[in-house]
mmCIF entry with sequence, helices, sheets and N, C-alpha, C, O atoms, coordinates in Angstrom:
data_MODEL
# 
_entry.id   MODEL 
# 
_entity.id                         1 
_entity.type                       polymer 
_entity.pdbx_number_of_molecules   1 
# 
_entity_poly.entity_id                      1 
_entity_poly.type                           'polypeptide(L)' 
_entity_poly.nstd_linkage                   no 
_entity_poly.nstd_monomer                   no 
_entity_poly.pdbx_seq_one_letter_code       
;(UNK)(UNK)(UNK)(UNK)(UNK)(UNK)(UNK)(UNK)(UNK)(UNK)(UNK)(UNK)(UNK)(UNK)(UNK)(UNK)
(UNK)(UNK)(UNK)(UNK)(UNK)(UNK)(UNK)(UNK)(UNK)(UNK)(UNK)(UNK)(UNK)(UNK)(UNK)(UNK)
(UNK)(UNK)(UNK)(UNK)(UNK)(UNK)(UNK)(UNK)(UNK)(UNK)(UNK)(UNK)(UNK)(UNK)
;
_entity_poly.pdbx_seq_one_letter_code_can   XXXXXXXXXXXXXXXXXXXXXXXXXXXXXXXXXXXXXXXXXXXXXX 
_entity_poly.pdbx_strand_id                 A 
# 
loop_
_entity_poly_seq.entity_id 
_entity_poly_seq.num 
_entity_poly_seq.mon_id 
_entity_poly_seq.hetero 
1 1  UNK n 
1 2  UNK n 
1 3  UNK n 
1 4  UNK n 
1 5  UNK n 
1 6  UNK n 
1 7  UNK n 
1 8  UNK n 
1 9  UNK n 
1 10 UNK n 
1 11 UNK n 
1 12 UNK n 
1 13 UNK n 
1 14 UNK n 
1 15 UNK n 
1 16 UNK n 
1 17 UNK n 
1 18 UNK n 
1 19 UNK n 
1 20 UNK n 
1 21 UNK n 
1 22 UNK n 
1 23 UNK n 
1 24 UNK n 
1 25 UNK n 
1 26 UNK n 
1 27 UNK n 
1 28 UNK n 
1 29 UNK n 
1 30 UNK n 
1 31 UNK n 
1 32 UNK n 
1 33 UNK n 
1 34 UNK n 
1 35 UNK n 
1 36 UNK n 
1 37 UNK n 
1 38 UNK n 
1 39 UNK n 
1 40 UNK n 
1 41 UNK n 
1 42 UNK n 
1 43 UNK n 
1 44 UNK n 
1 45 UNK n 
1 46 UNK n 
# 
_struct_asym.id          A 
_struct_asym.entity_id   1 
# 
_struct_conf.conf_type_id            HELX_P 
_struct_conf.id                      HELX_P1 
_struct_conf.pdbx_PDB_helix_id       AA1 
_struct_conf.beg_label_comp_id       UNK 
_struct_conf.beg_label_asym_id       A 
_struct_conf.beg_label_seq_id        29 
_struct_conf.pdbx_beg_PDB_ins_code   ? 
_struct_conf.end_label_comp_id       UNK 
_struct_conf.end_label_asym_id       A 
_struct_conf.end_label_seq_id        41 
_struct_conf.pdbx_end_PDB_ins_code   ? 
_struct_conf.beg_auth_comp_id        UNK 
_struct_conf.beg_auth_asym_id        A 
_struct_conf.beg_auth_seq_id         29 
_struct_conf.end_auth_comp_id        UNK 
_struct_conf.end_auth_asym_id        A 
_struct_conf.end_auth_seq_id         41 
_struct_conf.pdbx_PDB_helix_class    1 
_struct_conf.details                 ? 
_struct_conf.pdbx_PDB_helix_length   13 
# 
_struct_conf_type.id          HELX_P 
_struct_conf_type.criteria    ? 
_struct_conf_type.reference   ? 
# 
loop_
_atom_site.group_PDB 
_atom_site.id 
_atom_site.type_symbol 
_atom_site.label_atom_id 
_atom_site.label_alt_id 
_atom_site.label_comp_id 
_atom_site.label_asym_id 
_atom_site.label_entity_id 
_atom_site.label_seq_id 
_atom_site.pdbx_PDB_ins_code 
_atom_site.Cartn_x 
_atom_site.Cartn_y 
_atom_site.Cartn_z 
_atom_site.occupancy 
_atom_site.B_iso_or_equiv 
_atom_site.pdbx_formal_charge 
_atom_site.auth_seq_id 
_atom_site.auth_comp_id 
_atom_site.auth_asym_id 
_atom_site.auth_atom_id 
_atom_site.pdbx_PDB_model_num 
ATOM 1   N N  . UNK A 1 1  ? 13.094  2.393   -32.885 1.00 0.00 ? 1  UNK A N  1 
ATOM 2   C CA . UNK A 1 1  ? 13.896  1.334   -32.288 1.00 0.00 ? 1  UNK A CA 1 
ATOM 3   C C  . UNK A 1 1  ? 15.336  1.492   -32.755 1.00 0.00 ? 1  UNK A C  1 
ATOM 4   O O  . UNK A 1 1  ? 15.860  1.420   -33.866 1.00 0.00 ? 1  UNK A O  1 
ATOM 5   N N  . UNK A 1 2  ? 15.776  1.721   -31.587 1.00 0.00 ? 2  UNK A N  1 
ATOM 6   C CA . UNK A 1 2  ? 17.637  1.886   -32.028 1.00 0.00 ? 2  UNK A CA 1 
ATOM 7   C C  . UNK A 1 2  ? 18.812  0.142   -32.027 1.00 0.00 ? 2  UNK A C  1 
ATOM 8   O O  . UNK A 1 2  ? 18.906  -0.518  -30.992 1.00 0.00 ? 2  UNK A O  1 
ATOM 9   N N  . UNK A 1 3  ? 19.328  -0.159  -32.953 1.00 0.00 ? 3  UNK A N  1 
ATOM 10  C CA . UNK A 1 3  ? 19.773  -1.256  -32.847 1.00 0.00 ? 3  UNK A CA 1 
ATOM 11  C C  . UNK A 1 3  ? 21.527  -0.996  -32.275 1.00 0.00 ? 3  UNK A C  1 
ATOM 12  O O  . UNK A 1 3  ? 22.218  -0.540  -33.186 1.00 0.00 ? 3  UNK A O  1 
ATOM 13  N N  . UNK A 1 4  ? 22.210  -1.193  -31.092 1.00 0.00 ? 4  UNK A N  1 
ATOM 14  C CA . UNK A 1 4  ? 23.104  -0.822  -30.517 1.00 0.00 ? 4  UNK A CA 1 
ATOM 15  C C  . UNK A 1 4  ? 24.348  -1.650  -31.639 1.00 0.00 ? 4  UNK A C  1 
ATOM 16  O O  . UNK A 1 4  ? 25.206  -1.333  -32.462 1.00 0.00 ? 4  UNK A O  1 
ATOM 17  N N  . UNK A 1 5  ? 23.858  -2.662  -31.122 1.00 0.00 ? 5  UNK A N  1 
ATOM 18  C CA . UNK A 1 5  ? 25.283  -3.819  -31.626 1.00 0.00 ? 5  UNK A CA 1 
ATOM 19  C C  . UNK A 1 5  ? 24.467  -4.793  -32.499 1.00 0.00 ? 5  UNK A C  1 
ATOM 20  O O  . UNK A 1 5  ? 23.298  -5.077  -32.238 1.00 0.00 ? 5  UNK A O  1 
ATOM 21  N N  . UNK A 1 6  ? 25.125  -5.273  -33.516 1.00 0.00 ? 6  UNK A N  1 
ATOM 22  C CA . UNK A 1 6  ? 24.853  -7.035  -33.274 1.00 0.00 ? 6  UNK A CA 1 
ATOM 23  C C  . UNK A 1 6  ? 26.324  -8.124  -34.135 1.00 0.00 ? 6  UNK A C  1 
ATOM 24  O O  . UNK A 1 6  ? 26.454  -9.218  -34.685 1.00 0.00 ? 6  UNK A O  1 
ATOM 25  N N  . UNK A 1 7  ? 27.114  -6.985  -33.779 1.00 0.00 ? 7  UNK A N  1 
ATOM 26  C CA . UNK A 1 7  ? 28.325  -8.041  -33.783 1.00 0.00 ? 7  UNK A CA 1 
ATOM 27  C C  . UNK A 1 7  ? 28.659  -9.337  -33.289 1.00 0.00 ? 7  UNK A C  1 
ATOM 28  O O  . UNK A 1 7  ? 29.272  -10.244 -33.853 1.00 0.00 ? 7  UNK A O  1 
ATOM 29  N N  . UNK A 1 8  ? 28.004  -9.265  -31.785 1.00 0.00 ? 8  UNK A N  1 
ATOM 30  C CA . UNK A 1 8  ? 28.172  -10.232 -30.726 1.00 0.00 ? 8  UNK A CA 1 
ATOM 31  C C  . UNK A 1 8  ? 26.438  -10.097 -29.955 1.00 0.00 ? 8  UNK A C  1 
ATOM 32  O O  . UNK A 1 8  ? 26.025  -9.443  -28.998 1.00 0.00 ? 8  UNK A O  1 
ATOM 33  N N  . UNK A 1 9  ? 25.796  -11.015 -30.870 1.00 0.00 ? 9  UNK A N  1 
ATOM 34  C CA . UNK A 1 9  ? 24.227  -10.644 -30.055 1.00 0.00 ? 9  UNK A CA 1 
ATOM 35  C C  . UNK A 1 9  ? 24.497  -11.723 -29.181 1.00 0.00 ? 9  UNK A C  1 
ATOM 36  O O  . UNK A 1 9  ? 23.739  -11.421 -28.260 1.00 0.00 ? 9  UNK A O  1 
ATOM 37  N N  . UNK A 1 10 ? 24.955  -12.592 -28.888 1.00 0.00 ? 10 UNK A N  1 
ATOM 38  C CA . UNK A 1 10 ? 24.902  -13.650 -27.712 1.00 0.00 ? 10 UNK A CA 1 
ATOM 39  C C  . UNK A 1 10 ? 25.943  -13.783 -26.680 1.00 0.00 ? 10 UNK A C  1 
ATOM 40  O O  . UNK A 1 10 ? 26.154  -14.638 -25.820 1.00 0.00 ? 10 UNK A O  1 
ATOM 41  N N  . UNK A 1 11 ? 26.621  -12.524 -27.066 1.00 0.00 ? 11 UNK A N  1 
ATOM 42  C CA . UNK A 1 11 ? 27.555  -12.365 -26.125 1.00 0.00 ? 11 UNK A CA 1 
ATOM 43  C C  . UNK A 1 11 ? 26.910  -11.838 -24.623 1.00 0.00 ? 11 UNK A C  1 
ATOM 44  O O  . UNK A 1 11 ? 27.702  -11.665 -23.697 1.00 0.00 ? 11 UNK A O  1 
ATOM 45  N N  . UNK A 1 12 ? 25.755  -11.641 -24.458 1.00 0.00 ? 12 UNK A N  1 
ATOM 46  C CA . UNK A 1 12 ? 25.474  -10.594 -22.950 1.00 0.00 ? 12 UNK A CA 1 
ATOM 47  C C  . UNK A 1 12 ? 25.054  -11.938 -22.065 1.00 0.00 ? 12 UNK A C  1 
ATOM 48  O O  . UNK A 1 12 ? 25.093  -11.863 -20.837 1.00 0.00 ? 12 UNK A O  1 
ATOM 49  N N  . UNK A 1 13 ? 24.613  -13.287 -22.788 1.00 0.00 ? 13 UNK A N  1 
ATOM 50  C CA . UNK A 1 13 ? 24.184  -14.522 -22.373 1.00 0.00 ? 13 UNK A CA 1 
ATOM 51  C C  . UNK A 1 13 ? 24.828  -15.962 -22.276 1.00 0.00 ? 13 UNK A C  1 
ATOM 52  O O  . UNK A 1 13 ? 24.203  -17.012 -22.422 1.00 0.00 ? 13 UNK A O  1 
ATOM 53  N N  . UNK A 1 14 ? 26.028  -15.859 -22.036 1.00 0.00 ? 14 UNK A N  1 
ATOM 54  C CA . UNK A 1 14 ? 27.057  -17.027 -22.379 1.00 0.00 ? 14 UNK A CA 1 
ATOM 55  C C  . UNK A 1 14 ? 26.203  -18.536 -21.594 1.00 0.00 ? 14 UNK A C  1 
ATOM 56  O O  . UNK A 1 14 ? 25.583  -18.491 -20.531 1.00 0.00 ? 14 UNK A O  1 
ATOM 57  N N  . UNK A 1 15 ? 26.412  -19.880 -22.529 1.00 0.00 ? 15 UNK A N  1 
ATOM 58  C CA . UNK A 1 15 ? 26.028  -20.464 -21.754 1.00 0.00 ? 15 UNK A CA 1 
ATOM 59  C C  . UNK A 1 15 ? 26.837  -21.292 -20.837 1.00 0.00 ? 15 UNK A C  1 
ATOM 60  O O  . UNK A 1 15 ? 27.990  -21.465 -21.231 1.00 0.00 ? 15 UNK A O  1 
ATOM 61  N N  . UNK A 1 16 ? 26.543  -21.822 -19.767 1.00 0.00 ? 16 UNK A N  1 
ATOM 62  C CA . UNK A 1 16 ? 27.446  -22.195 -18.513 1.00 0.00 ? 16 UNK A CA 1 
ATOM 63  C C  . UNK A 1 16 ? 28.300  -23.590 -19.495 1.00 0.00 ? 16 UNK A C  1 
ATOM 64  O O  . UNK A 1 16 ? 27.825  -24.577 -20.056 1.00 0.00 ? 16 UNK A O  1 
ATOM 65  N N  . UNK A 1 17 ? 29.848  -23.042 -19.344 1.00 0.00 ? 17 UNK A N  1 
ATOM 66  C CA . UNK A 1 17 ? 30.979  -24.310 -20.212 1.00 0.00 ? 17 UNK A CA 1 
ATOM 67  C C  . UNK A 1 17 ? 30.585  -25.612 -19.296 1.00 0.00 ? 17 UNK A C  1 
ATOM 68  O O  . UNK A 1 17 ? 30.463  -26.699 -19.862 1.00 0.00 ? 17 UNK A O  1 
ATOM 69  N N  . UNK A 1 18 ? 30.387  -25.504 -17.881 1.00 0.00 ? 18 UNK A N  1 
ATOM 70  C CA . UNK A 1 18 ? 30.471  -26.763 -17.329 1.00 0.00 ? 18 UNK A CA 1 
ATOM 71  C C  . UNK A 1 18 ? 29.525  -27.376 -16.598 1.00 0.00 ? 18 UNK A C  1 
ATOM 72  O O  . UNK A 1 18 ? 29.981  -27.565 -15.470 1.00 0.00 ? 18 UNK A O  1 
ATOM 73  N N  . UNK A 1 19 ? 28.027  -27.921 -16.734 1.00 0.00 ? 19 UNK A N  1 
ATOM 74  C CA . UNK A 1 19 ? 27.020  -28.264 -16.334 1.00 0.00 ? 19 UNK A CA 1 
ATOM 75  C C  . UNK A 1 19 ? 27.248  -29.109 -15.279 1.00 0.00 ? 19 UNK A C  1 
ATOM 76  O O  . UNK A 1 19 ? 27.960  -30.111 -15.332 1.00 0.00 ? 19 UNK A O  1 
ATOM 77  N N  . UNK A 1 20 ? 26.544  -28.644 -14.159 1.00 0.00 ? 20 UNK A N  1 
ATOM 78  C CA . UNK A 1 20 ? 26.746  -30.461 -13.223 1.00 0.00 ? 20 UNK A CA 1 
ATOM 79  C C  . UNK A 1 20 ? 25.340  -31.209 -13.168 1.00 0.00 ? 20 UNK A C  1 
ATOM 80  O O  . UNK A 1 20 ? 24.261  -30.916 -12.654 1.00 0.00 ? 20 UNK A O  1 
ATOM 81  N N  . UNK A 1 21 ? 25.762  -32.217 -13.856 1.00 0.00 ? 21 UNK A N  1 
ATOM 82  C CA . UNK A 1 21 ? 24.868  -33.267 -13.796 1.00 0.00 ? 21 UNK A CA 1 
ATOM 83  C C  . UNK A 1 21 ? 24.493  -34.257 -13.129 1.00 0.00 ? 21 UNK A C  1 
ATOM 84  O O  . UNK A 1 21 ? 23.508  -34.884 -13.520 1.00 0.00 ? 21 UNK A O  1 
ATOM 85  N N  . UNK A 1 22 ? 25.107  -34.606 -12.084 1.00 0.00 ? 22 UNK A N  1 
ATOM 86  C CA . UNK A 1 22 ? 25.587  -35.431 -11.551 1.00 0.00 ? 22 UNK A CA 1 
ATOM 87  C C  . UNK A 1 22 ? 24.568  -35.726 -10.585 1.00 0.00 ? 22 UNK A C  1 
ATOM 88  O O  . UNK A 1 22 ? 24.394  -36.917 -10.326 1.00 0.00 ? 22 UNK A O  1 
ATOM 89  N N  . UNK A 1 23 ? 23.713  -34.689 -9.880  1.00 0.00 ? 23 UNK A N  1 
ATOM 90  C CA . UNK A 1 23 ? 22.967  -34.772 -8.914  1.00 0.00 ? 23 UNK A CA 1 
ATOM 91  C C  . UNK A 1 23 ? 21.450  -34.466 -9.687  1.00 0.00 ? 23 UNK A C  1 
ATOM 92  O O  . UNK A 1 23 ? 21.183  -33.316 -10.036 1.00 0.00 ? 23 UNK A O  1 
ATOM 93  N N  . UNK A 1 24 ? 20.477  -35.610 -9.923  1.00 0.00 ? 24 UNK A N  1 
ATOM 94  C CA . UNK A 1 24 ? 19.366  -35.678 -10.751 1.00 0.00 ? 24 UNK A CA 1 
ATOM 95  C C  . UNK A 1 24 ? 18.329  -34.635 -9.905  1.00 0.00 ? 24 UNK A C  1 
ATOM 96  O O  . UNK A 1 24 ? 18.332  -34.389 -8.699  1.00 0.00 ? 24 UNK A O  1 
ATOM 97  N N  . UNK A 1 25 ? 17.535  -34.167 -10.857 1.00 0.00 ? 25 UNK A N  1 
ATOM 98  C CA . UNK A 1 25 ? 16.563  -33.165 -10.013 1.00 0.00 ? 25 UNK A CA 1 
ATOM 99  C C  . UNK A 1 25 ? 15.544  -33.728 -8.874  1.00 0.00 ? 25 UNK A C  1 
ATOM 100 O O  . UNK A 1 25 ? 15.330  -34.939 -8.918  1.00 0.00 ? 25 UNK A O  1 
ATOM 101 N N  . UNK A 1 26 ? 15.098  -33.209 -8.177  1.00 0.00 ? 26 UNK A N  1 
ATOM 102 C CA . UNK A 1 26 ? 14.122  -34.003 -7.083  1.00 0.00 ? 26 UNK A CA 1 
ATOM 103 C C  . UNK A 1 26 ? 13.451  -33.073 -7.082  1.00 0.00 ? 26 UNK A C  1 
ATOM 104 O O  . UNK A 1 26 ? 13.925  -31.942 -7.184  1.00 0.00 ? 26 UNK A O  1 
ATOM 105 N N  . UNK A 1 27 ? 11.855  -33.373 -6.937  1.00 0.00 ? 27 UNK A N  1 
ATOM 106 C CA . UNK A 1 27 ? 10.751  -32.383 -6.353  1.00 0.00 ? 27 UNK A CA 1 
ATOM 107 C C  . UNK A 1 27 ? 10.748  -32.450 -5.160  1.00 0.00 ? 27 UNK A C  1 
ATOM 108 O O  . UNK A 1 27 ? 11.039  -33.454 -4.511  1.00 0.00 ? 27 UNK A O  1 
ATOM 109 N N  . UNK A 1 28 ? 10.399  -31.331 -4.704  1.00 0.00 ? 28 UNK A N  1 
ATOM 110 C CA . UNK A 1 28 ? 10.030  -31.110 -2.904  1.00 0.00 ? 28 UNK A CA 1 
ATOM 111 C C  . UNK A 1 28 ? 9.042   -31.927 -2.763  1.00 0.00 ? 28 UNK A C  1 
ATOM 112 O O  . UNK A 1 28 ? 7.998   -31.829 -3.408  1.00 0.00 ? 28 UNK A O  1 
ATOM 113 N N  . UNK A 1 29 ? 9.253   -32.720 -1.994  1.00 0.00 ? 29 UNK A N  1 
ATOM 114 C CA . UNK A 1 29 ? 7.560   -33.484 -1.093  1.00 0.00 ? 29 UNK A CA 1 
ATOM 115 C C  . UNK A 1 29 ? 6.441   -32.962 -0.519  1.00 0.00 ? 29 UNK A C  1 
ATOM 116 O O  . UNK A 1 29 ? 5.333   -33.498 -0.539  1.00 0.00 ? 29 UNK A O  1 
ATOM 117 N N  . UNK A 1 30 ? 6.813   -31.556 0.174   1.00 0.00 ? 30 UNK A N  1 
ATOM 118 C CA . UNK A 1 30 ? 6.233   -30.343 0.151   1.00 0.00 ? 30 UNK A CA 1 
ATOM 119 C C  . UNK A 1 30 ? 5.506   -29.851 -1.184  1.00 0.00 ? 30 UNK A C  1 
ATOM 120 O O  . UNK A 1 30 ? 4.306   -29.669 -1.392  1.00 0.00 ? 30 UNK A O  1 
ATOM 121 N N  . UNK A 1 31 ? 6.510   -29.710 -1.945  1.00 0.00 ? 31 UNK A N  1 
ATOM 122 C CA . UNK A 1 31 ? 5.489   -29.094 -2.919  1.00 0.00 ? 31 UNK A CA 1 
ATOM 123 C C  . UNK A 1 31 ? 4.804   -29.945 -3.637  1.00 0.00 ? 31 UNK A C  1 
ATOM 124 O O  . UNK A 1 31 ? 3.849   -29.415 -4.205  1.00 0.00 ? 31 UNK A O  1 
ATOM 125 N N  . UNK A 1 32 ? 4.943   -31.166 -3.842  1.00 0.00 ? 32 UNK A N  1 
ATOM 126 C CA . UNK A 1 32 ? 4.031   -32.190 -4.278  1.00 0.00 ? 32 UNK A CA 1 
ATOM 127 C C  . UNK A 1 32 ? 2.694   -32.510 -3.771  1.00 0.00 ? 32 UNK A C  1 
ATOM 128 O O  . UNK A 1 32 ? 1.709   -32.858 -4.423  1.00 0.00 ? 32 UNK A O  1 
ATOM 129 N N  . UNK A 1 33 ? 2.851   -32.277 -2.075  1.00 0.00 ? 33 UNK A N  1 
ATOM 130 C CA . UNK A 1 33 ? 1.885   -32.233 -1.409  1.00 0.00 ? 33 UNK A CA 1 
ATOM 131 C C  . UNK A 1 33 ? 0.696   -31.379 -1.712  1.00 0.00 ? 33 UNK A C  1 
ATOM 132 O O  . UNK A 1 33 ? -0.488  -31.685 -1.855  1.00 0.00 ? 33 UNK A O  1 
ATOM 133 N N  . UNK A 1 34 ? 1.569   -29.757 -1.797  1.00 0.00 ? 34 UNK A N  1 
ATOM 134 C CA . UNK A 1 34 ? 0.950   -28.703 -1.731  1.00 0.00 ? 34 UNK A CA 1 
ATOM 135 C C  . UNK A 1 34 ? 0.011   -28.613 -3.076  1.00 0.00 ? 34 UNK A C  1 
ATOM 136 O O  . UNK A 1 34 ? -0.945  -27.844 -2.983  1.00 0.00 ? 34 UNK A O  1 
ATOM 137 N N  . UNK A 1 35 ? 0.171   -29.276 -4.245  1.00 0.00 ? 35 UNK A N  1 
ATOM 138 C CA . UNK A 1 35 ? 0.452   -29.283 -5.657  1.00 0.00 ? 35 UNK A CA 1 
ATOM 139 C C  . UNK A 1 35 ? -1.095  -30.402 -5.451  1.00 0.00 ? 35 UNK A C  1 
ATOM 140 O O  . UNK A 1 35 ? -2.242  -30.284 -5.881  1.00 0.00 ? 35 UNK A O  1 
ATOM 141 N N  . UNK A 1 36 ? -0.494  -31.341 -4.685  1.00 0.00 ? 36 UNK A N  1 
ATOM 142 C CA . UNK A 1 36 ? -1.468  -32.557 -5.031  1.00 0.00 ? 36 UNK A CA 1 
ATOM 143 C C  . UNK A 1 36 ? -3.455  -31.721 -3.845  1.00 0.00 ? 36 UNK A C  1 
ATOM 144 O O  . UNK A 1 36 ? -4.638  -31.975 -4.071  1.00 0.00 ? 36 UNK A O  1 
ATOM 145 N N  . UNK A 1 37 ? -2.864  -30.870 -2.834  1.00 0.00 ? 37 UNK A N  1 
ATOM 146 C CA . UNK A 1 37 ? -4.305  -30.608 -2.175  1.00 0.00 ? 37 UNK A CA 1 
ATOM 147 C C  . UNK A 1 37 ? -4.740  -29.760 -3.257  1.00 0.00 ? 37 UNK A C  1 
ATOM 148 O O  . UNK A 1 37 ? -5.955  -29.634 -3.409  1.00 0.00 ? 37 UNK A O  1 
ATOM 149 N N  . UNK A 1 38 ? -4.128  -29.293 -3.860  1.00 0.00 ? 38 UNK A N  1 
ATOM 150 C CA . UNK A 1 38 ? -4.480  -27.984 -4.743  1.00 0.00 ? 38 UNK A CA 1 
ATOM 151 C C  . UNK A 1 38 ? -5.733  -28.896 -5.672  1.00 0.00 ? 38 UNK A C  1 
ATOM 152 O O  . UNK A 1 38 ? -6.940  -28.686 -5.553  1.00 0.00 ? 38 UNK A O  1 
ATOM 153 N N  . UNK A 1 39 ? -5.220  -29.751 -6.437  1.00 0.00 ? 39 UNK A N  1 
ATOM 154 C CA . UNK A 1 39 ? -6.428  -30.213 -7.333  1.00 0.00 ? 39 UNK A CA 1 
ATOM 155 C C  . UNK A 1 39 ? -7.258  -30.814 -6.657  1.00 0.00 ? 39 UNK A C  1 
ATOM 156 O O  . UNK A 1 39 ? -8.323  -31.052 -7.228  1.00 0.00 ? 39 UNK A O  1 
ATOM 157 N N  . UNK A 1 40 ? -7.103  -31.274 -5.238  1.00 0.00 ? 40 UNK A N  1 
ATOM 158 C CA . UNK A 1 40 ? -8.078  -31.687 -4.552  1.00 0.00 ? 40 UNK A CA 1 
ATOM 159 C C  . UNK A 1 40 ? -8.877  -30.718 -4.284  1.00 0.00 ? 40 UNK A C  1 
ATOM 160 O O  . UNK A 1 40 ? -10.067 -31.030 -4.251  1.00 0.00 ? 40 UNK A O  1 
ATOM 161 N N  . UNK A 1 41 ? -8.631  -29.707 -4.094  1.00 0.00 ? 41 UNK A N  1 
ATOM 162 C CA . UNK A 1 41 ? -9.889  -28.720 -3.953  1.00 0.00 ? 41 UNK A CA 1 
ATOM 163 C C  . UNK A 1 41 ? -10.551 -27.963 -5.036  1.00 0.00 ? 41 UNK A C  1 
ATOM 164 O O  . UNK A 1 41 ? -11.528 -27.223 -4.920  1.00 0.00 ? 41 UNK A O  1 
ATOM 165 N N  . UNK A 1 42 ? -9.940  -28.226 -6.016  1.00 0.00 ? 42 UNK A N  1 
ATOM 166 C CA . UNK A 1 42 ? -10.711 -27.857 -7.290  1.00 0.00 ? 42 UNK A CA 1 
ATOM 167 C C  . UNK A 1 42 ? -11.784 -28.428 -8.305  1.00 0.00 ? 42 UNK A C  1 
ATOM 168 O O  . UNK A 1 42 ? -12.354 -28.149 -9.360  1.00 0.00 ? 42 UNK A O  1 
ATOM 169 N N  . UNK A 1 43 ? -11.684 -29.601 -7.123  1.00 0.00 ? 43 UNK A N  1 
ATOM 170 C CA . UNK A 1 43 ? -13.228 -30.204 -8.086  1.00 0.00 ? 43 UNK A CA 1 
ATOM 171 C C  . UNK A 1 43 ? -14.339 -29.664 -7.921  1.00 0.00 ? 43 UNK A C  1 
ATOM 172 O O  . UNK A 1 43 ? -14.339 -29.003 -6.883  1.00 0.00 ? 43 UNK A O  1 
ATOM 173 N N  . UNK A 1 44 ? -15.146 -29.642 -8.380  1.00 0.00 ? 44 UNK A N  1 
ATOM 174 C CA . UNK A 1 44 ? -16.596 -29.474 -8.175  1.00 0.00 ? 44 UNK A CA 1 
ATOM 175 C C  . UNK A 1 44 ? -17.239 -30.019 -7.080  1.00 0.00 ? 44 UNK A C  1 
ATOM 176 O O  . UNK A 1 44 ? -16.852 -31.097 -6.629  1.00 0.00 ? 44 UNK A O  1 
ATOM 177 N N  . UNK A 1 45 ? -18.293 -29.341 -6.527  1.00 0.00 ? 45 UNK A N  1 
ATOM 178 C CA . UNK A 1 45 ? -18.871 -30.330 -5.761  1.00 0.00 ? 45 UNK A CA 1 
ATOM 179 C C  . UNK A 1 45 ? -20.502 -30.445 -5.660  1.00 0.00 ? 45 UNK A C  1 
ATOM 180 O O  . UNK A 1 45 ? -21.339 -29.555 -5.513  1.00 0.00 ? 45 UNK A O  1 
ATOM 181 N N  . UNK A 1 46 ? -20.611 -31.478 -5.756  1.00 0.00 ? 46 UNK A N  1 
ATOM 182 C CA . UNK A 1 46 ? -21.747 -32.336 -6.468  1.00 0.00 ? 46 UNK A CA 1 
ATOM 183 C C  . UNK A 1 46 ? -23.009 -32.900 -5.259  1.00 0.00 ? 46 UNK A C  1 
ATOM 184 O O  . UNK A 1 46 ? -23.964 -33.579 -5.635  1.00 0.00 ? 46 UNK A O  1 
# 
């Protein structure tokens, strides 16, 4: 294992200076859907 650098090990990954927050995350309704048949078909059946 060759070690190149580690002057600057976090330099290849900067993190973003200015986040926007502003707009809160939303799940797709779609994929909630898709998400919610999914365990519906994974029950057992009896």
């Amino acid at each position: 294992m060759e070690v190149l650098s580690t002057a600057q090990g976090d330099a290849h990954c900067p993190l973003p200076r200015v986040v926007k927050t502003t707009q809160a995350a939303q799940p797709d309704r779609d994929l909630l859907l898709f998400m919610f048949g999914l365990t519906q078909g994974m029950r057992p059946q009896s």
